[in-house]
Every structure is written in C-alpha cells, then in structure tokens.
SEVOFI-801303 format. One record per residue (C-alpha): residue number from 0; residue in one letter; x, y, z negated. Coordinates in nm, 2 decimals, m for minus. Example, Ala and Ser with C-alpha at 12.3 -4.5 7.8 and 13.67 -1.06 7.14 Angstrom:
! SEVOFI-801303
NODE  resi  resn      c1      c2      c3
NODE     0     A    1.23   m0.45   m0.78
NODE     1     S    1.37   m0.11   m0.71
//
This chain:
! SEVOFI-801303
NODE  resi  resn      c1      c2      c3
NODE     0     X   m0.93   m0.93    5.44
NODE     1     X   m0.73   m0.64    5.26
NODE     2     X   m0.75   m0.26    5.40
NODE     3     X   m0.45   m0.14    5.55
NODE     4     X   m0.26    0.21    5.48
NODE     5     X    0.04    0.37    5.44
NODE     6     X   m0.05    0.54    5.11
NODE     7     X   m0.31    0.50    4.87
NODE     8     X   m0.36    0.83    4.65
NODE     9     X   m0.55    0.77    4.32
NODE    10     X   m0.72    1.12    4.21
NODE    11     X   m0.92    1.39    4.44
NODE    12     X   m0.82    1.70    4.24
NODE    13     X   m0.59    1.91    4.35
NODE    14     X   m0.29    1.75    4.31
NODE    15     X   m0.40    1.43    4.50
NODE    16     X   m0.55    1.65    4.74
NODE    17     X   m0.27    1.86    4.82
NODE    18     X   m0.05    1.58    4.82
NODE    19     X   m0.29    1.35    5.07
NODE    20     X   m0.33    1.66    5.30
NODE    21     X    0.07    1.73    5.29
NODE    22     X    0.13    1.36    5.41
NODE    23     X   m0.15    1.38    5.67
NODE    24     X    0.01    1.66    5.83
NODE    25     X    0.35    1.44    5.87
NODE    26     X    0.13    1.21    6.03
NODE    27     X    0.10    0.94    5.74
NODE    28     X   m0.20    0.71    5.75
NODE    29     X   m0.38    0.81    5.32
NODE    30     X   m0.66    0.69    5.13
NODE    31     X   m0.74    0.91    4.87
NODE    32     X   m1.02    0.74    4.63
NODE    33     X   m1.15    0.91    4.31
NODE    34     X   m1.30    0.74    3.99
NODE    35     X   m1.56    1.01    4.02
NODE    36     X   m1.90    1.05    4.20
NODE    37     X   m1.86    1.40    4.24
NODE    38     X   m1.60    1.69    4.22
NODE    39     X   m1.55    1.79    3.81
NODE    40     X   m1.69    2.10    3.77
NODE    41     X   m1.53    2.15    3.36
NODE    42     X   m1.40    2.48    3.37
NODE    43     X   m1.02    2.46    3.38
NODE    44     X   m0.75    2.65    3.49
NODE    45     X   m0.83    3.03    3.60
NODE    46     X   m0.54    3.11    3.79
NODE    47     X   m0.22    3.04    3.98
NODE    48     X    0.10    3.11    4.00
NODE    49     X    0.37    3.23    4.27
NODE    50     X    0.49    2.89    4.36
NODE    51     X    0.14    2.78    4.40
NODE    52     X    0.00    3.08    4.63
NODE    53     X    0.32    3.03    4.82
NODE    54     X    0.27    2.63    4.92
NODE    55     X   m0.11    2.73    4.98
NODE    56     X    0.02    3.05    5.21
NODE    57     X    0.24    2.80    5.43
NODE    58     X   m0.04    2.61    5.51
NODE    59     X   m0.27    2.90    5.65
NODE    60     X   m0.51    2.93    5.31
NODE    61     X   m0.44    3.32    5.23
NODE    62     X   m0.73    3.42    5.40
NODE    63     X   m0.92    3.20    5.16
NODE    64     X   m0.74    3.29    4.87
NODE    65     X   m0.77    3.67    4.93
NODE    66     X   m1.15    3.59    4.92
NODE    67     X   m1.21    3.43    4.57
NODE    68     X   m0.97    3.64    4.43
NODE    69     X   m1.18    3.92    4.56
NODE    70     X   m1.45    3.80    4.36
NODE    71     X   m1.30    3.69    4.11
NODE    72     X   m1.20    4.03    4.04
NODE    73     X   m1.55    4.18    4.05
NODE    74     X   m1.65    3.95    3.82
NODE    75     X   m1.43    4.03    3.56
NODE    76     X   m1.46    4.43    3.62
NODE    77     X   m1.80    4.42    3.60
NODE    78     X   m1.73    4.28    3.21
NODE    79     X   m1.46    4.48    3.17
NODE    80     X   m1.63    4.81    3.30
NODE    81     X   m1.90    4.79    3.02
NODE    82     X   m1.68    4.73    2.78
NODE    83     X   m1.42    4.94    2.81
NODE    84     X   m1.39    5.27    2.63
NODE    85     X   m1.34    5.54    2.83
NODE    86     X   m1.26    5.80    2.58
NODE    87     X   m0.86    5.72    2.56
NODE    88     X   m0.63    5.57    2.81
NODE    89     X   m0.59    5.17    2.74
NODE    90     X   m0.28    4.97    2.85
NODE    91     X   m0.32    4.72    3.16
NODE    92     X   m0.22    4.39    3.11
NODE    93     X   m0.02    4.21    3.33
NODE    94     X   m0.27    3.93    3.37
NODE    95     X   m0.02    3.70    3.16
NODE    96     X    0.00    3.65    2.82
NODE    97     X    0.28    3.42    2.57
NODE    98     X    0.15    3.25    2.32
NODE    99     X   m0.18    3.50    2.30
NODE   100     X    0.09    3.81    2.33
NODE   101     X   m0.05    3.98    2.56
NODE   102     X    0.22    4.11    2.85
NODE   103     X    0.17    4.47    2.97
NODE   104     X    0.19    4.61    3.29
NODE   105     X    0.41    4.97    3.20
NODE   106     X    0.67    4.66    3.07
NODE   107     X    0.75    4.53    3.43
NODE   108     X    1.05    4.63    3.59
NODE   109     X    0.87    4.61    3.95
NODE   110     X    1.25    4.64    4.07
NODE   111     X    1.39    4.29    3.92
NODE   112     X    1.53    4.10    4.23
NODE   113     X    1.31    3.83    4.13
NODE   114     X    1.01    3.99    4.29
NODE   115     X    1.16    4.06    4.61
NODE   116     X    1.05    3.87    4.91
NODE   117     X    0.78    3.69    4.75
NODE   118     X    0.55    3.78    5.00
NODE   119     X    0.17    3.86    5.00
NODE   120     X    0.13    3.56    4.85
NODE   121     X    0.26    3.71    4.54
NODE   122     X   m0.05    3.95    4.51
NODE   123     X   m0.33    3.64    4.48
NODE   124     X   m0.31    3.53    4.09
NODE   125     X   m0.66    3.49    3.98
NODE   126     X   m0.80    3.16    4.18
NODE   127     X   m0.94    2.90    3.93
NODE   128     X   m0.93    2.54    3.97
NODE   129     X   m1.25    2.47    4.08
NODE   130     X   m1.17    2.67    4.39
NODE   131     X   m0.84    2.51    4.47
NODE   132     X   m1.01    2.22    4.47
NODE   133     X   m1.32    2.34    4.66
NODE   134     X   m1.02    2.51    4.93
NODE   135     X   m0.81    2.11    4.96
NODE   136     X   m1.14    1.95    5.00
NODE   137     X   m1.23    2.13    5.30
NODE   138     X   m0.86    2.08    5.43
NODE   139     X   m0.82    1.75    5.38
NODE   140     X   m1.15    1.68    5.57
NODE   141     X   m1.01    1.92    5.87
NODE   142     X   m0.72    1.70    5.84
NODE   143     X   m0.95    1.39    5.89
NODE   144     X   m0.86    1.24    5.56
NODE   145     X   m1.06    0.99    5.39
NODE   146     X   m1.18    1.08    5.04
NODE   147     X   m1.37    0.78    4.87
NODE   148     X   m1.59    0.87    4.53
NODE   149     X   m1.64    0.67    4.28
NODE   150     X   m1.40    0.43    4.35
NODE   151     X   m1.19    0.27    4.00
NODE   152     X   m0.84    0.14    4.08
NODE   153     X   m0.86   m0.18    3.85
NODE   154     X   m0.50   m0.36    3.92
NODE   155     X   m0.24   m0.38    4.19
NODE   156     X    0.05   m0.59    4.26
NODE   157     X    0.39   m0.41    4.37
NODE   158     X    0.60   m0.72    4.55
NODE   159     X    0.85   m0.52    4.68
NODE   160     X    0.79   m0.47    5.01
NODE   161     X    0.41   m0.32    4.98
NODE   162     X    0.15   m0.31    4.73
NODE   163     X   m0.17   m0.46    4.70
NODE   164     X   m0.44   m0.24    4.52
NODE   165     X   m0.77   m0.36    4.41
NODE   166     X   m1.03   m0.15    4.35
NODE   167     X   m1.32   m0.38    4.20
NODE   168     X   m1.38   m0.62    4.49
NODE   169     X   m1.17   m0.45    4.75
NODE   170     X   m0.80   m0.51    4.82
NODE   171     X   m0.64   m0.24    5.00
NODE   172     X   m0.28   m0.29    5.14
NODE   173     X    0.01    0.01    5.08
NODE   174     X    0.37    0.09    5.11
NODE   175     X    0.30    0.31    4.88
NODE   176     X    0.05    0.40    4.60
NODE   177     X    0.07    0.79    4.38
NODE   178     X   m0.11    0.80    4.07
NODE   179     X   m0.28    1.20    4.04
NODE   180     X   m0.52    1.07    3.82
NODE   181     X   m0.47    1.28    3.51
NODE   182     X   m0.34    1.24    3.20
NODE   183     X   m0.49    0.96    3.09
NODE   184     X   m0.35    0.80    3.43
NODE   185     X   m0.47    0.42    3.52
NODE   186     X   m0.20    0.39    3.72
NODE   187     X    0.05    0.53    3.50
NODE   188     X   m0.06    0.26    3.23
NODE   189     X   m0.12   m0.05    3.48
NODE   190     X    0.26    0.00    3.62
NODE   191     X    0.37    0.03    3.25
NODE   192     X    0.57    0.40    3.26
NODE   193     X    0.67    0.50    2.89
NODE   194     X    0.53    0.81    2.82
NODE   195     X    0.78    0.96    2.55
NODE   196     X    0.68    1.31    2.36
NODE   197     X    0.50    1.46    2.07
NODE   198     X    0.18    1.39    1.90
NODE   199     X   m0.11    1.68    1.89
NODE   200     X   m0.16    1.90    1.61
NODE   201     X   m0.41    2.15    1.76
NODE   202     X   m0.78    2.14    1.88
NODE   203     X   m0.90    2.35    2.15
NODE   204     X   m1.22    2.45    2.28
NODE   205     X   m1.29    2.62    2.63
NODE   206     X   m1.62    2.70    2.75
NODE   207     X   m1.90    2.93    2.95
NODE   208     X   m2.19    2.95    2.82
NODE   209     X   m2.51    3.23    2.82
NODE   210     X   m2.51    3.31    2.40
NODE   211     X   m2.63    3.62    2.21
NODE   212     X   m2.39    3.78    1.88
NODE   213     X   m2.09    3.85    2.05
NODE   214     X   m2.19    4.19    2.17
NODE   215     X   m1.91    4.34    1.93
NODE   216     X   m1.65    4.03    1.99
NODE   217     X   m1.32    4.23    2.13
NODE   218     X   m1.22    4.15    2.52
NODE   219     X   m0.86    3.93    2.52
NODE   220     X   m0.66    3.74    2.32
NODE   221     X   m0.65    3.81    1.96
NODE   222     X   m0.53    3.62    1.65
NODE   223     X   m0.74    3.59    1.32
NODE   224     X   m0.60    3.41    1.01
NODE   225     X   m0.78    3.05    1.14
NODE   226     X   m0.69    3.09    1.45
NODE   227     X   m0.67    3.23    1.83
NODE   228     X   m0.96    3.32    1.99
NODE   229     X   m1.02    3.46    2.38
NODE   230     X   m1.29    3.65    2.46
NODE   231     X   m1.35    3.69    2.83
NODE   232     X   m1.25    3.74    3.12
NODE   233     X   m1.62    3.73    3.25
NODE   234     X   m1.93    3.72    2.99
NODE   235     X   m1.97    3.42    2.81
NODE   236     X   m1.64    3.22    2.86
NODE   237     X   m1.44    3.24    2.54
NODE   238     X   m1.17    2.98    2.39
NODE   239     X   m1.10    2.91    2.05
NODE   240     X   m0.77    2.71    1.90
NODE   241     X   m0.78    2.61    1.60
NODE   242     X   m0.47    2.42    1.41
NODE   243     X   m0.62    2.20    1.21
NODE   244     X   m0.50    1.89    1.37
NODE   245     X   m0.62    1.72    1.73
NODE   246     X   m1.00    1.59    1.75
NODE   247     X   m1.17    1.27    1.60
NODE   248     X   m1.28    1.19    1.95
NODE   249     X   m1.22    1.40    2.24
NODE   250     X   m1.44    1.18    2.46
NODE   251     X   m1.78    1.27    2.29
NODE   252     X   m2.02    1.53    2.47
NODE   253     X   m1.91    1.87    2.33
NODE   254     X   m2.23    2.03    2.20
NODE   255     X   m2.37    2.41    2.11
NODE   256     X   m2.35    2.32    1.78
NODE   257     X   m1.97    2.27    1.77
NODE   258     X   m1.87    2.55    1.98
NODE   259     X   m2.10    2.77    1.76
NODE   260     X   m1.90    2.66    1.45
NODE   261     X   m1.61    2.68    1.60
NODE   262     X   m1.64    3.03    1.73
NODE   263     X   m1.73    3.12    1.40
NODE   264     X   m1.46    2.97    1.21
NODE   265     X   m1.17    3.12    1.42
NODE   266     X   m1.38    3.46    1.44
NODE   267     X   m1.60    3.54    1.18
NODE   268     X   m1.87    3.60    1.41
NODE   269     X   m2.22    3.40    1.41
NODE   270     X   m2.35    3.34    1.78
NODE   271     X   m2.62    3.17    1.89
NODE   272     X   m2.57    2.97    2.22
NODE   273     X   m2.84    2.92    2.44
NODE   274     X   m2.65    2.68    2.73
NODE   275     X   m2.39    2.53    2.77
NODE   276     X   m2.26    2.57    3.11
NODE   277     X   m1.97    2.40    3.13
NODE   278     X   m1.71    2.37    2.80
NODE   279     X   m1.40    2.09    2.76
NODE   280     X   m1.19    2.03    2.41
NODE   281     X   m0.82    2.04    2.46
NODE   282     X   m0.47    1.96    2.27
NODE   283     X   m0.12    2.01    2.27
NODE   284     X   m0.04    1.66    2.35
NODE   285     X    0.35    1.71    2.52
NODE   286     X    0.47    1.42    2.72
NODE   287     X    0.64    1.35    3.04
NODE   288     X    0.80    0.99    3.19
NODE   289     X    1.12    0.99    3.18
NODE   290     X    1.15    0.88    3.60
NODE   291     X    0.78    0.99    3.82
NODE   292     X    0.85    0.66    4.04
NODE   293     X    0.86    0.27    3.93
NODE   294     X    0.92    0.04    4.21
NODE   295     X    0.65    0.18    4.50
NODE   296     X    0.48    0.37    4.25
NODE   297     X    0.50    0.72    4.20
NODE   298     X    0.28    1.00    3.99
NODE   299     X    0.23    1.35    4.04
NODE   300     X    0.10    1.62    3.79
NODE   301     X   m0.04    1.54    3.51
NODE   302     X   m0.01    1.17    3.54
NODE   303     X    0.37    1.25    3.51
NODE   304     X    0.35    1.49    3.26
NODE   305     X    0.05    1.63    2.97
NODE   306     X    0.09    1.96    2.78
NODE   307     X   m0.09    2.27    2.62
NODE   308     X   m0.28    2.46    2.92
NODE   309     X   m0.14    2.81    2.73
NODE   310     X    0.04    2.98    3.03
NODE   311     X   m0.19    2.82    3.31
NODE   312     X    0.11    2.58    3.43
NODE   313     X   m0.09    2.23    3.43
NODE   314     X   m0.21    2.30    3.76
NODE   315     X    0.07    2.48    3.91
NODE   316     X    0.34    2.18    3.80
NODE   317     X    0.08    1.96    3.98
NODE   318     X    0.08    2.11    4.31
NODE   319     X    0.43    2.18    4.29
NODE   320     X    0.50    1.78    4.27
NODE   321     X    0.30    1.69    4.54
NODE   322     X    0.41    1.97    4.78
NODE   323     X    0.78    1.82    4.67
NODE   324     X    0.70    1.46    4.73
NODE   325     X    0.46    1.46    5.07
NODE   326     X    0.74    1.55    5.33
NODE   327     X    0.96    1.31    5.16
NODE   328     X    0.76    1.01    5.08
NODE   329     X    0.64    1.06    5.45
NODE   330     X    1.00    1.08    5.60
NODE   331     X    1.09    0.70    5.43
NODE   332     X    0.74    0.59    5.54
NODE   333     X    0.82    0.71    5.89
NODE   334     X    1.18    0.61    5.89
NODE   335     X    1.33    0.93    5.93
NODE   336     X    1.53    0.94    5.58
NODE   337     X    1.66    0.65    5.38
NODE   338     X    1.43    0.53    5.07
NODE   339     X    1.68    0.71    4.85
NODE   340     X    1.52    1.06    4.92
NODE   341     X    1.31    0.97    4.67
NODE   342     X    1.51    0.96    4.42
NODE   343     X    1.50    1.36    4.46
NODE   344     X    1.21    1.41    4.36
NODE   345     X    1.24    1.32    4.03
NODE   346     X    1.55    1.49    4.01
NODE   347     X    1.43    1.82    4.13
NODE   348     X    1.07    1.82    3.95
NODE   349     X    1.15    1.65    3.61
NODE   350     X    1.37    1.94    3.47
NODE   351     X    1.06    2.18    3.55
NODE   352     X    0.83    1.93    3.41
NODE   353     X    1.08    1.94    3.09
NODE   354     X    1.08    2.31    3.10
NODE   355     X    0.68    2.37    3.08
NODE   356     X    0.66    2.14    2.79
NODE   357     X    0.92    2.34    2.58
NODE   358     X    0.71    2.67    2.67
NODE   359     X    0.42    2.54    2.59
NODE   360     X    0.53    2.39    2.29
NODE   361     X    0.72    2.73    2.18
NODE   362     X    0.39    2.89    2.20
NODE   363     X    0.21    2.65    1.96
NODE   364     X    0.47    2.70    1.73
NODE   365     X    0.38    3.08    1.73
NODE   366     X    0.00    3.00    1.68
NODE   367     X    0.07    2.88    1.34
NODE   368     X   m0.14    3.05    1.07
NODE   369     X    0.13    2.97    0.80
NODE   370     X    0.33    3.29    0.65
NODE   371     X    0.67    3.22    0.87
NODE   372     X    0.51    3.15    1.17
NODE   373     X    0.33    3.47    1.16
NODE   374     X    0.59    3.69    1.08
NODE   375     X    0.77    3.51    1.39
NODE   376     X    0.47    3.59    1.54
NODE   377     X    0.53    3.97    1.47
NODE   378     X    0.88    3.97    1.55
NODE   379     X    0.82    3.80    1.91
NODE   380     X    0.57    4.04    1.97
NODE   381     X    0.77    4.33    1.91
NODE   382     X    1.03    4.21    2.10
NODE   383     X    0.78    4.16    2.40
NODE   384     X    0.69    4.49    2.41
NODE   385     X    1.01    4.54    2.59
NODE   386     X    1.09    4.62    2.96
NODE   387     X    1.35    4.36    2.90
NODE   388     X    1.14    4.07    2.76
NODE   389     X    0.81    4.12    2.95
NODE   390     X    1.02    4.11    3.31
NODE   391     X    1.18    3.78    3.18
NODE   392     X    0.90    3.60    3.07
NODE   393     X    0.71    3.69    3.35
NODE   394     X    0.90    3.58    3.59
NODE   395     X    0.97    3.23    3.38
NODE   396     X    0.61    3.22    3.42
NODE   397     X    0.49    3.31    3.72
NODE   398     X    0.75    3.06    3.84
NODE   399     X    0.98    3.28    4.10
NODE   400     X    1.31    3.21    3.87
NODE   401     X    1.23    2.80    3.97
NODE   402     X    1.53    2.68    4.15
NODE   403     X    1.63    2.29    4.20
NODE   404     X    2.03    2.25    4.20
NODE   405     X    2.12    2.11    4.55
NODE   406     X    2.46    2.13    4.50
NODE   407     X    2.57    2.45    4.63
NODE   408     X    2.70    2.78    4.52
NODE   409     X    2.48    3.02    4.74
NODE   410     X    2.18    3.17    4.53
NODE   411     X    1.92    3.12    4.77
NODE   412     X    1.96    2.72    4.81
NODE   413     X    1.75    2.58    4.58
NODE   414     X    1.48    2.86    4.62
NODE   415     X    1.17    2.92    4.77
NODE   416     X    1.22    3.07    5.13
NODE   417     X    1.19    3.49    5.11
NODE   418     X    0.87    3.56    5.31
NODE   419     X    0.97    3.85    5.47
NODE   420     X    0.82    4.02    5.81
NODE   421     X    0.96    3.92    6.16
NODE   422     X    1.00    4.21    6.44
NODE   423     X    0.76    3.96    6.64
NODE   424     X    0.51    4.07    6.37
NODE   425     X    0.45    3.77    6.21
NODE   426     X    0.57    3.65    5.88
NODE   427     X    0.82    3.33    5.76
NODE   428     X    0.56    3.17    5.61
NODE   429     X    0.39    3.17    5.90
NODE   430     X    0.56    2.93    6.07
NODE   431     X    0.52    2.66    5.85
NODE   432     X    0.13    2.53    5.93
NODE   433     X    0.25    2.23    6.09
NODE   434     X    0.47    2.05    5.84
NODE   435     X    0.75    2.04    5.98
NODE   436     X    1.17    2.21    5.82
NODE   437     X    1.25    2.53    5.96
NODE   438     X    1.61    2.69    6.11
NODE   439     X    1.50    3.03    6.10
NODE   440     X    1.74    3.17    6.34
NODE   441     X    1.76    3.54    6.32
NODE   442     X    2.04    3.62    6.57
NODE   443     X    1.93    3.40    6.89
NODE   444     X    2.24    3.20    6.85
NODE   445     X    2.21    2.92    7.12
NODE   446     X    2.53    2.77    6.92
NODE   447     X    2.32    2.71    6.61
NODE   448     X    2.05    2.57    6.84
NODE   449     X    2.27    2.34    6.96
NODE   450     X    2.35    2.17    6.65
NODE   451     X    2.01    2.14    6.53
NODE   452     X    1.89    1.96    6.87
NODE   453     X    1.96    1.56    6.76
NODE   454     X    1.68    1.67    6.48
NODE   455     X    1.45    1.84    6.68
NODE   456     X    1.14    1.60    6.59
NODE   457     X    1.20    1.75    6.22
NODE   458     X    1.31    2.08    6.22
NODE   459     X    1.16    2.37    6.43
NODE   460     X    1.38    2.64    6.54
NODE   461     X    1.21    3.01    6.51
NODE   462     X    1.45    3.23    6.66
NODE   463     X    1.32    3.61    6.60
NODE   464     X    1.45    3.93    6.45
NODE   465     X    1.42    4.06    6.15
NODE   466     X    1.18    4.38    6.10
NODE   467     X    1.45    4.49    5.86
NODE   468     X    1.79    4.43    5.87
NODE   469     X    1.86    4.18    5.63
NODE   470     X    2.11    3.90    5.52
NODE   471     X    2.20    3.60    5.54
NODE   472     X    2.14    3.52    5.92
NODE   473     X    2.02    3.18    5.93
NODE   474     X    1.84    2.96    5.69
NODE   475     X    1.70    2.58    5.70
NODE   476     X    1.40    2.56    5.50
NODE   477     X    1.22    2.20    5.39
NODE   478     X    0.92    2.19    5.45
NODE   479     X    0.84    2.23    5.09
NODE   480     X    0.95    2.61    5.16
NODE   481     X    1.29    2.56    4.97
NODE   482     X    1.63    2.67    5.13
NODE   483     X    1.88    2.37    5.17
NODE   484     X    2.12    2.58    5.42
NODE   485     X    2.21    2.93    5.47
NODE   486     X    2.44    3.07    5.74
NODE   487     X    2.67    3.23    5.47
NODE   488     X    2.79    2.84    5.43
NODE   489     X    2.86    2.71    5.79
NODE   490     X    3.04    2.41    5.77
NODE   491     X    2.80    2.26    5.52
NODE   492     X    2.47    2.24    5.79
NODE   493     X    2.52    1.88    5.95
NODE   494     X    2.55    1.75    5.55
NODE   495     X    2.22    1.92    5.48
NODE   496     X    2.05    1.79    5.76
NODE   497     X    2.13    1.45    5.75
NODE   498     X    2.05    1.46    5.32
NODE   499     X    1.76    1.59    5.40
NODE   500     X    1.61    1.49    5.74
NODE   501     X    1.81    1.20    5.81
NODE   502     X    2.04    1.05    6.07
NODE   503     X    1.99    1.28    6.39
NODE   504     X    1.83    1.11    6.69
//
C-alpha cells in the first residue's frame, strides 16, 4: 500500500530544506527524501545575500547566523592579520567582487535608499552553505519533518489529481511533488522540462586543502594571463578558472595532482598538496526552464536553473524560490487560494532566475584571456572604481533592488517588507515566526481591522507604533516578507487579499 502526503520534496539541501520547513509551518503534511546517505560536505558557497539573511531572520535564525558569522570572521582575520602589511594603509573590500573586480568599501554610497530598512539582517554576509544547511536541518527537525537519506526517486506517475512516486520499491502518494535536487535534477528529467541555455566553456576548481609553496601567493582575486585565481579567505582554500573549455569528466574524483597542476598553470606557482580536504570542479553551464511547474510538478533552485557560482547567487536564487513557493503551494493544498496562485511563482522568480544567468554570464565574458576581453576587462575595472558603479552593482548583487511586478504603481509593492523598529521594541520581522501574511497596522485603526477580519486565519494584524515616524501607515506583507498592499493605495486592499489569500471566510 502507497505512503500518503501532501508533498514529497526531492533534495535535503537547503533549498528543499527551507522549502519543506516553510510548508510545515502552514501546516502541510512533507516528505523530504535525499539520494544521499549523509549531508554533502563539498565546499560551496561562502556567503549570502540580503534576501537570504532576511527569509532566515523572519523565521527567528539571526541569533544563529550572528554566531557563524562571528567565526567566520575570525577565521579569515586570523589569515588576513599575518598577511597583511602593516606599513601602508590598504583599501577594504566590500566583501563582493564582479567578475574578480574586486568592489571597495570607500566606493559605497552608505546613503543609497536601497540600503535603508534592511534591517540587521543586512549586517550577516559571510554564512557558507554548509551552515545553512547545518541551521534548516535542525529546523526542520524542530518542525517535526521527516528527512529520509539515501532514498533515489526512480519514477512517478502525475494523473492529474495526485502523483504517485516511487522510490525503488516504495510508492508514496502526493498532491504534489518539488524537485530541489540540483542541477542534474531526476525529477527535472523524469517529467521531461526543456532545459534551454548555453554550453560551458570554462573549468573551475574550488578547494581546501593543508599545502606548502604558497607562502608568497597574494590574498584575493587576481587575474594572470591563464587565468583567475583566488587565494583565500582562510589558509588553504583557493580557486582557480581556467578557460580552456569545460572538463572531460566532471564526475571523476578530483585529485592533488590536478589541483596542483592547475594552481600552477593559472599562477605560476609550484605547491605541494598534502590533503585534500574537500575540493569540487565547476562550469559555466547557463540554463533555466522556461516554466518551474509541469502538471503537479514543480522545481526550485538549481533544478530550475544552473549557472557560474561567480557572485555567490546559486544559493541565494534557491532559497529565494522556495521561500516564494511554500506559502503558496500550501495555500492550494489547503484550499485557501485557487490552484492558479501558482502560476505566480514562475512569474515572479523566472525573471530573477533570467537575471543571475546574464550576470553571471557577463562575468565570464570578462574572464577571457584574449586581447579584447582584457582591455574590456580594464575598462570595467576602471569604471568600478566609481562611487557610482560600485553602489549599483552592489546592490544588483546583494539582491535589495529585487522587486516582482504586482501590478501596482507604489514603489514598495513588490519589495521586501522594511524591517524597521516598533515603539513596542520589537522589530517587523519579528512578527513573522509563525507563517502566516501580516497587516502591519501602525495607526490602531479598528476600520482597517475591520476589513481584514473575513481573512483572519491568514493574515495577522500587528497594530503598534512606529519608533520613528515614518510613512506609509499600513502595509500587508506575504508571508514571503513582500509588500502586496500599502495604505497609500486604499481602495486596492480587498483585490490584494483575495489575489493573494483567497476568498475571505
């Protein structure tokens, strides 16, 4: 006899993670299984950006943030405290980079409207994947859901009105199943998405290892006439690209041998590595499906979309989808909203997806080791040394210019909430640990309250003063921490709660 669930989520990093704890918290019944045995411990990702810290803040994580940030950030002063030269001032960087252009601190206009409101959330960057994961694990197990290892989805049968997914000998019976297995998604190919992009022309290597040579090997991002090469941020993790074309076989162990060669190649320098802690290969590989659901099917990070890791934004896109899809997909499962809320998320998250591909591909293109490439690589590079152009990109990248289009004319819909301080002396994103939309009433107007009532199993009302005077008066927030009302257009909040909560009660 088949298991029974709501949703079946294929992938325990932190994309199926986040999305499995998001649709626990609306009360949806998810089975999360994982191909495998045991967390991946590759090194990935090494930090986050605003959106990210942001979701994770909602949901009560800061404190936990704060922590491995903390020491994350002895770690990498401890490296950068022998080497650094103490005899002349050196710029700070930004802790962002384009293309291996390194974006300076004294560049940032600290006074750009983007910045404002963010929250402390804004402050926690450097938070690697491992961690992320580590921090979802132990959520989703307060959360009570099930996590099965070493479980292979190996077919399933969509007929309509459920889906049947087999895992070896075991049937399991969903409404719904989300591939967040990766880019080389089972479920992805099994429901037959196309997968439209660009071929790889780049090979990448990433690793930490304990080697002996590179005493002399600058800190940072540097280009060399075969390559890019990284060198830090803590001792013995570098990353070499080299554009020679993607790898014979990316599946093969990666040994001492290759890294050696490679480090030499794109540096000059001969090392001798010792161990090989943890190291993973890498392309530019750009694709993204053209619609993330097919029938009762739907995929979330890089199942939906596969690019260069150069900006950090793999990880970030990720969470974002599943922090976009897990109040809606557990709305229709519920039978709060009609099925065709899920049509949003497509339409929201594809058009970022589509954005991080053209980033990352723009800085491949600047990469290049061929004469015009480098002397566009010059001329971007002089142009980033600019208040102008470091304050742009960095906000592009750190992901507080991402707005959907919901169809209105006021700035803040579309955008993540402003997390600002209450006179109560909490904060807005403090309020939203539960789950659930917020009216964030900050006038105490019993009116307002009124009209919210018939969705009062949705939305939570937090009526409380500012700490600051401060515009617009009222907003209704998803619980994805985006702004679908303000008070500065009255007449339009009944339309946006029924689009996006449903028919009142």
């Amino acid at each position: 006899m088949n298991e029974t669930r709501d949703v079946v989520v294929v992938g325990a990093g932190p994309v199926g993670l986040m999305l499995a704890c998001e649709l626990r918290l609306a009360g949806v019944d998810v089975l999360v299984v994982e191909r495998l045995a045991a967390p991946d411990m590759t090194i990935k990702a090494g930090a986050i950006n605003v959106p990210t810290a942001q979701a994770l803040d909602r949901r009560g994580l800061l404190p936990r943030m704060r922590e491995v940030q903390q020491a994350a950030m002895g770690r990498m002063g401890q490296m950068f405290g022998m080497k650094q030269i103490q005899a002349a001032p050196v710029r700070r960087p930004a802790g962002a980079h384009f293309a291996g252009i390194m974006l300076w601190q004294d560049n940032i206009d600290g006074e750009d409207p983007a910045f404002a409101d963010i929250g402390p959330a804004g402050d926690v960057r450097f938070i690697d994947q491992q961690s992320i994961e580590a921090m979802l694990a132990e959520r989703a197990a307060e959360l009570g859901v099930p996590v099965r290892r070493g479980v292979e989805v190996t077919g399933f049968a969509d007929d309509g009105i459920g889906i049947t997914v087999q895992c070896g000998d075991h049937g399991i019976r969903a409404s719904w199943l989300v591939g967040c297995d990766g880019g080389r998604s089972t479920v992805r190919k099994l429901a037959g998405f196309e997968f439209p992009g660009l071929d790889p022309e780049i090979t990448g290597r990433q690793a930490l290892v304990e080697m002996s040579g590179a005493e002399n090997v600058p800190l940072g991002w540097h280009t060399t006439p075969t390559g890019i090469f990284v060198n830090g941020p803590i001792p013995g993790r570098f990353l070499t690209v080299e554009l020679d074309g993607p790898p014979a076989d990316r599946t093969t162990p990666i040994t001492a041998q290759e890294l050696e060669d490679s480090f030499e190649r794109v540096t000059g320098v001969k090392v001798s590595i010792s161990r090989v802690i943890s190291a993973t290969r890498f392309t530019d590989n750009t694709r993204q499906v053209p619609d993330y659901r097919k029938g009762r099917v739907l995929l979330a990070g890089d199942a939906a979309h596969v690019h260069s890791p150069f900006g950090g934004q793999g990880l970030n896109l990720g969470v974002g989808d599943a922090v976009n899809l897990g109040w809606k997909l557990a709305a229709v499962i519920r039978g709060r909203s009609p099925e065709s809320l899920l049509d949003t998320y497509t339409r929201e998250r594809h058009p970022i997806g589509a954005w991080v591909l053209d980033w990352t591909r723009a800085q491949v293109a600047l990469m290049r080791t061929d004469p015009r490439s480098r002397a566009l690589r010059a001329v971007t590079a002089d142009l980033l040394d600019t208040r102008a152009a470091t304050t742009r990109v960095l906000t592009k990248i750190s992901g507080v210019l991402h707005r959907y289009d919901l169809g209105s004319a006021d700035p803040l819909v579309g955008k993540a909430a402003p997390d600002f301080e209450l006179a109560d002396g909490t904060r807005v994103a403090d309020h939203f640990a539960s789950g659930t939309a917020v009216l964030l009433d900050l006038t105490d107007s019993s009116a307002l309250r009124e009209r919210v009532a018939p969705w009062s199993d949705r939305v939570t009302v937090v009526t409380a003063k500012p700490a600051q005077p401060r515009e617009p008066l009222a907003l209704l927030i998803r619980p994805d921490g985006i702004v679908c009302w303000t008070s500065a257009e009255p007449h339009a909040l009944d339309l946006a709660l029924t689009t996006w909560f449903g028919d009142p009660l």
